[in-house]
TORKOL-385829 format. One record per residue (C-alpha): residue in three letters; y, x, z. Coordinates in steps of 0.1 Angstrom, whole numbers, plus 2048, in hexadecimal, padded with zeros to 3 digits. Example, Ala and Ser with C-alpha at 12.3 -4.5 7.8 and 13.67 -1.06 7.14 Angstrom:
! residues 2
ALA7D387B84E SER7F5889847 
END
This chain:
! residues 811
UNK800800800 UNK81781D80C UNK80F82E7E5 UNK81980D7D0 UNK8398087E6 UNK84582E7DF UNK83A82B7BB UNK85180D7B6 UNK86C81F7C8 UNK86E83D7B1 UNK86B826791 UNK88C81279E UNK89C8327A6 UNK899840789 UNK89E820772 UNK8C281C788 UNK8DD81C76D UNK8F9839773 UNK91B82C77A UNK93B833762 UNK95B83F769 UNK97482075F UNK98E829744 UNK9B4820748 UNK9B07FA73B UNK9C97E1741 UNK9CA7BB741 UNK9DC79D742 UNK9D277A748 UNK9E2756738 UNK9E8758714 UNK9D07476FF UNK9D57516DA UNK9D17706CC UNK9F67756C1 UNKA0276E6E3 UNK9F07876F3 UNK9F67A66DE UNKA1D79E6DB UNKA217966FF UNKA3A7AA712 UNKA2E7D071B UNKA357CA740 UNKA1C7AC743 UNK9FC7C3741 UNK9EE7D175F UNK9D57F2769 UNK9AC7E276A UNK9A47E278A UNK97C7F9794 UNK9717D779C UNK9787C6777 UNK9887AC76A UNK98878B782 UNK98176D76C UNK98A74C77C UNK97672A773 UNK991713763 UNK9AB72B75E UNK9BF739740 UNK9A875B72A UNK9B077A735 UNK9B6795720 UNK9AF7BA724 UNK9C17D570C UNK9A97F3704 UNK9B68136F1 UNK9958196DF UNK9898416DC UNK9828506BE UNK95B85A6C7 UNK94584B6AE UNK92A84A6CB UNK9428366E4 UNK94080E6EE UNK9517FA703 UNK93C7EA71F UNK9457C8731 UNK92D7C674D UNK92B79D752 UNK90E77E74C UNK92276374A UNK94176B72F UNK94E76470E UNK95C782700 UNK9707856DE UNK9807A96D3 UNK99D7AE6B8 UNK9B07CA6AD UNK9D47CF6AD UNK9DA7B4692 UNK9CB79969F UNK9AA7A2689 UNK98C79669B UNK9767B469E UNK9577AA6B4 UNK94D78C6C4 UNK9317816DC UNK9267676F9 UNK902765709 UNK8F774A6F4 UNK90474E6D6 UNK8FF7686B7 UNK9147876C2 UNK92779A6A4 UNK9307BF6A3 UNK9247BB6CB UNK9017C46DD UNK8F57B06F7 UNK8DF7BD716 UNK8D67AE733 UNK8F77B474B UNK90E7C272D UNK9237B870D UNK9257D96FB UNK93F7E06DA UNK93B7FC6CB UNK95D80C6C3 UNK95281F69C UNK96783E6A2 UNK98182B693 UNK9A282E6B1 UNK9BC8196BB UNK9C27FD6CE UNK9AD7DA6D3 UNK9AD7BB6E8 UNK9937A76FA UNK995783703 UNK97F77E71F UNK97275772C UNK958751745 UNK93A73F732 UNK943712733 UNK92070E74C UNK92772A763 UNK92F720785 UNK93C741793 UNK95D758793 UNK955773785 UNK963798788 UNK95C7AE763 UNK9577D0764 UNK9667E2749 UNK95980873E UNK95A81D71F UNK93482D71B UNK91F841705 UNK9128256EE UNK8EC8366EA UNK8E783E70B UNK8F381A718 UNK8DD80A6FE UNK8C182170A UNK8C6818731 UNK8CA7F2727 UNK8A57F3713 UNK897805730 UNK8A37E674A UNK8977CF730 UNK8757DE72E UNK8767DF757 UNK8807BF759 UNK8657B3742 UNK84A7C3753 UNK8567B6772 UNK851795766 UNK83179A757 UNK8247A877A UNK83378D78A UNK822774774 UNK802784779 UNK80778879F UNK80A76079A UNK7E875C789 UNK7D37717A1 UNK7E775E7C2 UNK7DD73B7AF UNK7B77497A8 UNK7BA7577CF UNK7C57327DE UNK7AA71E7CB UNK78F7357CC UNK79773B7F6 UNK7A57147F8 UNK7C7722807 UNK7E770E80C UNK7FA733813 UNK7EE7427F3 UNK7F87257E1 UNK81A7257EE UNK81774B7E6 UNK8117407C4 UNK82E72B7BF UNK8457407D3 UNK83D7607B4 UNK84174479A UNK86473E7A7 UNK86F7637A7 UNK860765783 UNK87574A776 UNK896759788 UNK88E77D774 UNK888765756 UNK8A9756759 UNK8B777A75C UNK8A178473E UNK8B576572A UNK895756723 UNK89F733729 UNK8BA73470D UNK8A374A6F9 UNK88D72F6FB UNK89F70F6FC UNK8C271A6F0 UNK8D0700707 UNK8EB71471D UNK8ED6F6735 UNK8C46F5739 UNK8C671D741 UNK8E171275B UNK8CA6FA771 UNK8B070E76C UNK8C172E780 UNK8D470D796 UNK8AB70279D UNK89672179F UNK8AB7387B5 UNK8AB71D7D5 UNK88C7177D2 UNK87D73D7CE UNK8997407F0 UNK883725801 UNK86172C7F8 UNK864753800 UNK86F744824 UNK85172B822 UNK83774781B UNK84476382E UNK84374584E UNK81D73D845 UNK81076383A UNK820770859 UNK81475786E UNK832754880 UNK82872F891 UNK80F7498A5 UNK8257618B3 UNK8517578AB UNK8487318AC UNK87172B8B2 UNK879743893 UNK85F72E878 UNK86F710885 UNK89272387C UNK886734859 UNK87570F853 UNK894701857 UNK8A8715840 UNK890711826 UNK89B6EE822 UNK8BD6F9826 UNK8B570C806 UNK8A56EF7F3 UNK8C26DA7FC UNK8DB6F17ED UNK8CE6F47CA UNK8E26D17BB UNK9026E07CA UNK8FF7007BC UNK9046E679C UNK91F6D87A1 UNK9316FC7B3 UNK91E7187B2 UNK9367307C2 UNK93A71E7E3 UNK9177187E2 UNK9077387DC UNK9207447F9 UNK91072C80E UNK8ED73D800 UNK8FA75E809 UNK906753833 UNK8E0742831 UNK8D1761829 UNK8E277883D UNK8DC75E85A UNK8B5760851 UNK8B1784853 UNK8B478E87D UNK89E770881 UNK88377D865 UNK88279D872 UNK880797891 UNK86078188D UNK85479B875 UNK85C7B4892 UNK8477A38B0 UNK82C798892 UNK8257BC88A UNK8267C88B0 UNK8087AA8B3 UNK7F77C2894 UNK7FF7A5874 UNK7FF7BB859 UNK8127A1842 UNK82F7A385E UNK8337C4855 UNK8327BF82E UNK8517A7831 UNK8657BF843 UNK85D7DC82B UNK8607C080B UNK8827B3817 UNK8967D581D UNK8A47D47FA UNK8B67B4805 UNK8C67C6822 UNK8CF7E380B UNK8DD7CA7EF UNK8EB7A97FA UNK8F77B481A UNK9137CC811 UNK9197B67F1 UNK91D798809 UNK9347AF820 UNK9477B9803 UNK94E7967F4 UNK95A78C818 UNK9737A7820 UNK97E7AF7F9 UNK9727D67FE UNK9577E67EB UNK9457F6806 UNK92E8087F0 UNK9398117CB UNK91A8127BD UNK90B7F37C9 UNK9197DF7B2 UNK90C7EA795 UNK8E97F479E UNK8E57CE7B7 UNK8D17C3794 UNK8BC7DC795 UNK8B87DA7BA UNK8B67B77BD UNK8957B97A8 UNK8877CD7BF UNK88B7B77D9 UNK8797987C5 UNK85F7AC7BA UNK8547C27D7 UNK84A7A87F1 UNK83079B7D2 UNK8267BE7C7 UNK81A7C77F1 UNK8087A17F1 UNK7F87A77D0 UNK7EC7C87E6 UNK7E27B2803 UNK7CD79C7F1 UNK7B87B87E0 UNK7B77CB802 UNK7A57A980F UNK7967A57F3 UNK7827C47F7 UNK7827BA81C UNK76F798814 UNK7587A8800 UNK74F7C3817 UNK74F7A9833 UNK73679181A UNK7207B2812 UNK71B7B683B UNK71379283E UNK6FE798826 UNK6E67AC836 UNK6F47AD85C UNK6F378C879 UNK716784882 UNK7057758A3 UNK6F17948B0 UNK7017AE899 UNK6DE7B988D UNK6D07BD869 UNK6C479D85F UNK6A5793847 UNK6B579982A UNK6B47C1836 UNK68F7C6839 UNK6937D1812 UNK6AB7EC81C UNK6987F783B UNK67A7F981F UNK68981A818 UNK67583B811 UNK67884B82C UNK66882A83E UNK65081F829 UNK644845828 UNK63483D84C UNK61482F851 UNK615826872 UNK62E807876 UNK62A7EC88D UNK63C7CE887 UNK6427B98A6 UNK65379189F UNK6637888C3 UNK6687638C7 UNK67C7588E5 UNK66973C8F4 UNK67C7188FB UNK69B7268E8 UNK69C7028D7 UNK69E6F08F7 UNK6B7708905 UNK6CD7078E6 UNK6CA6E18E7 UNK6D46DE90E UNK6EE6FB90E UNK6FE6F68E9 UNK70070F8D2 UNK71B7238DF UNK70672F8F8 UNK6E972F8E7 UNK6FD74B8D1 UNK70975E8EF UNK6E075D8F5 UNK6D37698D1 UNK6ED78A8D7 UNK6E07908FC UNK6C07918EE UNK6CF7A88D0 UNK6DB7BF8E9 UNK6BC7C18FF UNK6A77C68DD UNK6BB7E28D0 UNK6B47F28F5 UNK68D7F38F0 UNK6908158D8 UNK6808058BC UNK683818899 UNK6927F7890 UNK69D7D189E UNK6A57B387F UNK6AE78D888 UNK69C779872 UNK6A775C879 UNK6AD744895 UNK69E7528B7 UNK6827668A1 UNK68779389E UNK6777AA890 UNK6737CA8A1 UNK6647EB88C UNK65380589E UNK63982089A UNK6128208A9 UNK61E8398BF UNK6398278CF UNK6288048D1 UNK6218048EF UNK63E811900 UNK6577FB8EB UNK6407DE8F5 UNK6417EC91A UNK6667EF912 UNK66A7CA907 UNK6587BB927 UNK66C7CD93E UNK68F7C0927 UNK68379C92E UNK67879A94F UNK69979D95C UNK6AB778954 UNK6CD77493C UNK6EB76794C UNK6FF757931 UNK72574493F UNK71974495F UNK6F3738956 UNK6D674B961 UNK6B8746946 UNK695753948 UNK68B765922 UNK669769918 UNK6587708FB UNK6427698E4 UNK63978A8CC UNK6227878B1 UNK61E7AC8A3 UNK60B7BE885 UNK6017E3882 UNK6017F2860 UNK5E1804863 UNK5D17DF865 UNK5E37D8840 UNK5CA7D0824 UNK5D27EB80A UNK5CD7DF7E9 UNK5B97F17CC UNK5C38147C9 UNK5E28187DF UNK5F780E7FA UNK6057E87FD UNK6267DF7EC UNK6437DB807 UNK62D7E4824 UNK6497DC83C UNK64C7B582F UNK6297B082E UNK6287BD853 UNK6467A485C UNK63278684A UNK61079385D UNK625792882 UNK631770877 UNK60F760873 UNK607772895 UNK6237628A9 UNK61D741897 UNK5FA7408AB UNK60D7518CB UNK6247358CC UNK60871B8C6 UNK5F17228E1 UNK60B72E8FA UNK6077548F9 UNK61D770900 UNK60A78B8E5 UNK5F67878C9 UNK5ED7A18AF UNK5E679688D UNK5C379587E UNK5B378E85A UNK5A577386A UNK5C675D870 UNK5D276484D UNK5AE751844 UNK5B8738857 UNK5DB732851 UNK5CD73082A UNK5B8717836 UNK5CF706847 UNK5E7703823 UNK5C96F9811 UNK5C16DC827 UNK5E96D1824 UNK5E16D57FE UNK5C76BB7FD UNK5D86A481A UNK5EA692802 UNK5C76867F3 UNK5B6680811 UNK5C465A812 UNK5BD6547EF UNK5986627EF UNK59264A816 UNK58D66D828 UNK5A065C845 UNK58A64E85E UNK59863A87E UNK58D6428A3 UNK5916318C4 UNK5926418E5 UNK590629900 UNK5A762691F UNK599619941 UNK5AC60395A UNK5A561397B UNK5A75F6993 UNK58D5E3983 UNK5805F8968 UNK5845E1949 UNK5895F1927 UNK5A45DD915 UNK5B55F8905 UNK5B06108EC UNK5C46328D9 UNK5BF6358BA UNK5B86578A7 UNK5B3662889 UNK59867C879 UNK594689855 UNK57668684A UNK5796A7832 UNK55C6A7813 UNK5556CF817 UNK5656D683A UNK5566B984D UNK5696A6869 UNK58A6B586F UNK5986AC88E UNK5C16A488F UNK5CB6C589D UNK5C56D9880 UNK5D96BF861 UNK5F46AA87A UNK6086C7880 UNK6096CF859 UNK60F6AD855 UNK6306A786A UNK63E6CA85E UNK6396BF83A UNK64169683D UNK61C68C837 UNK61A67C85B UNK62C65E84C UNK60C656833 UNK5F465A852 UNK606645868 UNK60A62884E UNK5E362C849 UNK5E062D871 UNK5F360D871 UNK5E35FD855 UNK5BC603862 UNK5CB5FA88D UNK5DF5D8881 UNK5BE5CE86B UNK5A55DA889 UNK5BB5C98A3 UNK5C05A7891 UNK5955A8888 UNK5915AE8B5 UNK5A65918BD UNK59757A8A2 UNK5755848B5 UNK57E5808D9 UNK57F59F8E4 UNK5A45AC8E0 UNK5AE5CC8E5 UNK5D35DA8E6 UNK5CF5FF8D3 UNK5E86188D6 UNK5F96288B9 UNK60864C8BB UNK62C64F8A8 UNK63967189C UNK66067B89B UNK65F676875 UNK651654879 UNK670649892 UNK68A658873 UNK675641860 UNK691626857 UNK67060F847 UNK659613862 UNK6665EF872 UNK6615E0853 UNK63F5EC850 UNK6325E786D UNK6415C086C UNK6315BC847 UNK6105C8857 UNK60F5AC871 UNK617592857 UNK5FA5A5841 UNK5E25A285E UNK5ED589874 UNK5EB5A4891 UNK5F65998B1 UNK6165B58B6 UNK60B5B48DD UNK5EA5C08D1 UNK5FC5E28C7 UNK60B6008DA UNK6216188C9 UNK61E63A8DA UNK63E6558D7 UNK63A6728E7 UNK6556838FF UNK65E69D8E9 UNK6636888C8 UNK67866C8DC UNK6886848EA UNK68F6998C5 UNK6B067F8C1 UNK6AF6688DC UNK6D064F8CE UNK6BB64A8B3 UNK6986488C6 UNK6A762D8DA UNK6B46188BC UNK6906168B0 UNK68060E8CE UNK6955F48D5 UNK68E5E58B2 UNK6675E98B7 UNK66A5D88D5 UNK67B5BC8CC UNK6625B88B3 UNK6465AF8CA UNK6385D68CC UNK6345E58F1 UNK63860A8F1 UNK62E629905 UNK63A64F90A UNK61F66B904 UNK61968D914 UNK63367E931 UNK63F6A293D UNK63C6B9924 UNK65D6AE910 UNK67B6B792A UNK68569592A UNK6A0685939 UNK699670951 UNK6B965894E UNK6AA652927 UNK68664C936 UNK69762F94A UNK6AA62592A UNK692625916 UNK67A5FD911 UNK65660E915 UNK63A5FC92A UNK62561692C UNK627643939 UNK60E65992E UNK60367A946 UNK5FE69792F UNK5DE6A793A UNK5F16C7945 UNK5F76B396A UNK5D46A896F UNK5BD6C796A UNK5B56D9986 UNK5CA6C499F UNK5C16BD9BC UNK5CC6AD9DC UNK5E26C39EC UNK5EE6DC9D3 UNK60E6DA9C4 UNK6036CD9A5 UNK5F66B09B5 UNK61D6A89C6 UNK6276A69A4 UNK60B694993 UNK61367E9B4 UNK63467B9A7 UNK63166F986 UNK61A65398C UNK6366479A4 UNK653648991 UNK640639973 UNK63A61A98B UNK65861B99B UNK664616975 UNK64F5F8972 UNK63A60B95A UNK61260E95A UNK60863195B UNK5EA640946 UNK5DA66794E UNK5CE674930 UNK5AF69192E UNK59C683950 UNK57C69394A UNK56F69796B UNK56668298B UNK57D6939A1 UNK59768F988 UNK58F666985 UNK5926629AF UNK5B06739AD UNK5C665C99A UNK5B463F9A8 UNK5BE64E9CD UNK5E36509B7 UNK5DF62E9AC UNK5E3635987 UNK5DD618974 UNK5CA628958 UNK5B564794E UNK5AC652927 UNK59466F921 UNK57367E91F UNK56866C941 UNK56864D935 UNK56365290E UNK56E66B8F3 UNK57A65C8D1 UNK5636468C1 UNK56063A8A0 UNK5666138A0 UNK54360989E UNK53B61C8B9 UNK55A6158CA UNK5525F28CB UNK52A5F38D3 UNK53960E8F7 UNK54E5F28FD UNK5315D98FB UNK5245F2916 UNK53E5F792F UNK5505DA931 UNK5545E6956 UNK55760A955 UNK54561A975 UNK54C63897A UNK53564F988 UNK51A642972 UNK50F650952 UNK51E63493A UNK52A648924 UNK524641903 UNK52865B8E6 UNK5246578C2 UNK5236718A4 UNK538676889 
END
């Protein structure tokens, strides 16, 4: 940035135009006609002021009396925009003419000057000077006698400058407008507009709005329009770049507010330009303590953009300052000013878009280094993320053959997250980060969510995993809250990698990752803290997919086959109820029990096919029990994907109409964890099955973290003990207070209570000592086909327990 604002200091410097000495010139002002003015008395003329020529709008031509050299190389130069200028020679003969919008003859116009050259010739010639009809200023003309070539030369090389600068400032525009809709920024828009406005104000200077319209009163609105507004809008954007509302909120309000005094100065700069524009010059000199004095404490707070203003707007202190001094006091403070302010005033309008256009590539490169981190780098935990395992798959890596891949999981990280929010749970994932990057691993990767990876040698397994233990015994305290971490690691070896013909495996270090993954899939399934992967689970994982494969078919081919476990009332024994379960009856695997395809099929959606074929064969069954005499009520388990079912009331309302089931004769089954998965929503549905005559039960009570104001909430008839509470209790332990527990609470509820898995005698005595109201497992019965369901019940239609009554049947 320092580089580019040097540069464009040394090409102004040396572009600035070298100042002539004025020649003895004298003028006279009032008479209009030629004659008049040459035969007017000698004493009326006076000496031309340094200053020029002061032309007055509405008043009488002046006229200035030259005594023309004989160089052939000399010109005179009238420094002024906005005249009219007509030159004779003594005779009245009109020698040279010209006017900024009309053809000049004998003349050579330029950007600030009206040159004639003199042709060697002598003598003595007159100019009538006017101020241009649609100028609204006085205006003071400089007079000079030059070097024609070199002043032709200087005035090319401004053009060119000036062109250039309006090119750059155009395509400064183009890349701000690509910047604000590309980044969807109101600031970069404004940017936009704020470079457009200075463009058209070097445009007007350039003439291009006569060039191009040849309407001298269109060029006039168009400088009366564009310089308010580029006044505003630089006020706007240097308010919003510099974020001033942040740290001067007084001084935006201040700079906001003389924007609009800006805006609402362009019709009277109309109708009387020179009051007006002095008006323009008290704002600005008003607006510049309070700009840098916001840019001052913004750059103290490190805004870069604070400091860019203040470096961008020094050419307005060195410029219209001491010009605006000078026009009050009637001294010329500095001698050159005056004639280089053109050339310094365009370095003020294009600076402040020349260090942006800087500032934008600067982020530019920024964002894209920032995007290429994100890339490959968590912004949570600050480690490498997935998308890294390519680059750690480097030579000097993959030259090993001794890796060990370990996949820590963090267990209950989902119920943490969803009980603490996710601000914490953030803080969480970079604790663990930090303690993971402690264990002296060769190298730690998120992968995603609460799942690492963590690469280390054979060598160093087992102190890395000794390493790890001791990191997560000690609990995390996150905002004041203490929580216990533990892990679940599923880990592969590379010497256990099946190399394939004739070399070693492609990407050994992603094959590793996916091998730990399948071993912390089974950690996390059967509640372990370490598993190593085998051959032997990738067979089974494959046959896993294949059965999800061929699960989509099972309906169609009538694989499905309906089971019936019973449940026993304890006080008297009767068996009036039933669950109902389902078995695949697989043509070359044999009967696969639900385990090993309901999983699968809630991941994948499936579950919604097998619970509308539950439904179908329970609603038929139940309506075929009742017609006999012999009804039973049969529960129905309900998965999370069947409550975001928005059909499932309409199917299971078609179904009774179907069947002409008896809806008390069915008992929809949710367990804890899926009623709990969005319980506004749970409670919605339940509310809606149970005005539809259903009665409805939680599963696995216990397991689920569930709230106990939503179990009160919530219209079920029936809790359901998870096993986990019953086996091995016994009377006195503690597992027994809170088995103890449970059964009350479900009846102080009003709610029957059923223990699932009894499969023992002790385990029966036990909840009838508890007075639970009903047991369901391998005691009583384990799940029977229908036919046999219904000749057990034939059997025991007074279960007595301690007698072998049991009744099994085969697949």
């Amino acid at each position: 940035m320092s580089r580019m604002l040097f540069l464009v200091l040394g090409l102004l410097l040396a572009a600035l135009p070298v100042a002539h000495a004025a020649a003895p010139l004298h003028y006279r002002c009032g008479p209009a006609s030629v004659a008049a003015a040459i035969a007017g008395p000698e004493g009326g003329w006076l000496a031309v002021p340094t200053q020029g020529v002061q032309l007055l709008r509405g008043a009488a031509p002046c006229w200035v009396r030259i005594a023309m050299p004989a160089r052939t190389d000399a010109a005179v130069s009238f420094a002024g925009k906005r005249i009219a200028l007509t030159l004779y020679d003594a005779r009245g003969v009109l020698l040279a003419q010209a006017d900024r919008y009309g053809s000049p003859l004998n003349a050579v116009q330029t950007l600030d000057h009206l040159v004639f050259p003199t042709s060697g010739s002598g003598g003595t010639a007159y100019a009538r000077l006017l101020l241009d009809p649609y100028s609204g200023y006085d205006q003071a003309v400089a007079i000079d006698m030059v070097a024609l070539s070199s002043t032709l030369e200087r005035e090319r090389r401004q053009r060119t400058f000036q062109v250039a600068a309006f090119a750059s400032l155009l395509v400064i525009t183009l890349v701000a407008m690509l910047f604000a809709f590309a980044m969807r920024s109101l600031n970069y828009g404004l940017f936009s507009l704020y470079v457009l406005s200075i463009a058209a104000v070097v445009a007007f200077r350039l003439n291009l709005p006569h060039e191009l319209g040849r309407s001298p009163q269109l060029a006039w609105i168009w400088f009366c329009a564009m310089y308010p507004l580029a006044n505003a809008l630089g006020l706007l954007v240097m308010v919003r770049l510099g974020h001033f509302h942040r740290h001067s909120p007084l001084a935006a309000r201040v700079l906001l507010g003389m924007a609009a005094a800006f805006l609402l100065l362009a019709p009277f700069w109309y109708v009387a330009a020179g009051p007006t524009d002095q008006v323009n010059s008290v704002l600005h000199v008003a607006c510049l303590p309070v700009l840098y004095l916001a840019c001052w404490r913004g750059w103290r707070r490190g805004d870069t953009v604070c400091l860019l203003i203040l470096v961008s707007s020094l050419p307005i202190v060195v410029v219209w300052l001491p010009l605006f001094i000078a026009d009050l006091s009637g001294t010329v403070l500095l001698p050159g000013l005056a004639a280089n302010a053109e050339w310094l005033g365009l370095a003020s309008d294009i600076l402040l878009p020349l260090m942006f256009l800087g500032l934008l590539a600067q982020r530019t490169l920024a964002v894209r280094e920032q995007a290429s981190y994100l890339e490959l780098n968590d912004t949570v935990t600050g480690l490498p993320n997935r998308a890294d395992l390519q680059r750690l798959e480097s030579a000097a890596l993959s030259a090993r053959h001794d890796l060990v891949v370990l996949v820590p999981n963090v267990k209950r990280f989902r119920v943490i997250n969803e009980a603490m929010g996710t601000r914490i749970g953030d803080r969480l994932l970079a604790e663990i980060g930090r303690r993971l990057r402690q264990i002296g691993a060769l190298h730690v990767v998120r992968l995603h969510a609460d799942q690492f990876c963590v690469v280390t040698t054979e060598a160093q397994c087992d102190a890395v995993r000794a390493r790890l233990a001791a990191q997560f015994s000690v609990p995390a305290t996150v905002n004041g809250q203490v929580i216990d971490l533990n892990l679940a690691v599923g880990a592969a070896r590379e010497s256990e990698l099946a190399l394939p013909p004739g070399g070693s495996p492609r990407s050994p270090l992603i094959r590793l990752v996916r091998n730990a993954e399948i071993a912390l899939d089974v950690a996390r399934a059967h509640c372990l803290d370490w598993v190593e992967y085998d051959t032997e689970l990738e067979s089974g994982r494959q046959s896993d997919l294949g059965l999800l494969s061929e699960l989509g078919r099972a309906i169609e081919r009538e694989e499905f086959r309906l089971y019936l476990q019973p449940k026993v009332r304890l006080y008297d024994g009767a068996v009036v109820s039933a669950e109902a379960l389902v078995r695949w009856q697989h043509p070359a695997r044999g009967l696969i029990t639900p385990e090993h395809f309901v999983p699968f099929a809630e991941k994948t959606g499936c579950i919604r096919m097998i619970t509308q074929w539950v439904l179908t064969e329970v609603m038929a069954l139940a309506a075929q029990l009742r017609a006999s005499g012999k009804p039973v009520q049969i529960a129905v388990n309900l998965s999370a994907r069947d409550l975001d079912d928005t059909g499932l009331l309409a199917l299971l309302t078609g179904l009774l109409q179907r069947f002409g089931t008896d809806p008390a004769d069915i008992r929809l089954e949710l367990t804890e964890h899926s009623a709990m998965a969005d319980p506004t929503v749970t409670m919605q549905v339940m509310g809606s099955l149970r005005k539809a005559g259903f009665s409805l039960s939680i599963d696995d009570f216990g397991t689920g973290y569930s709230s106990l104001s939503y179990l009160q909430k919530m219209p079920v008839a029936e809790l359901k003990i998870d096993r986990a509470f019953i086996h091995r209790v016994r009377p006195g332990l503690d597992g027994f207070i809170l088995l103890q527990s449970i059964v009350e609470l479900g009846h102080r509820l009003g709610l029957s209570v059923v223990a699932e898995g009894v499969e023992t005698i002790d385990e029966w005595e036990m909840l009838r000592a508890l007075r639970c109201d009903y047991i369901q497992g391998y005691f009583a019965s384990p799940a029977l086909t229908v036919a046999a369901f219904a000749r057990w019940r034939d059997a025991n239609e007074v279960f007595i327990a301690g007698k072998n009554r049991r009744q099994e049947e085969s697949a």
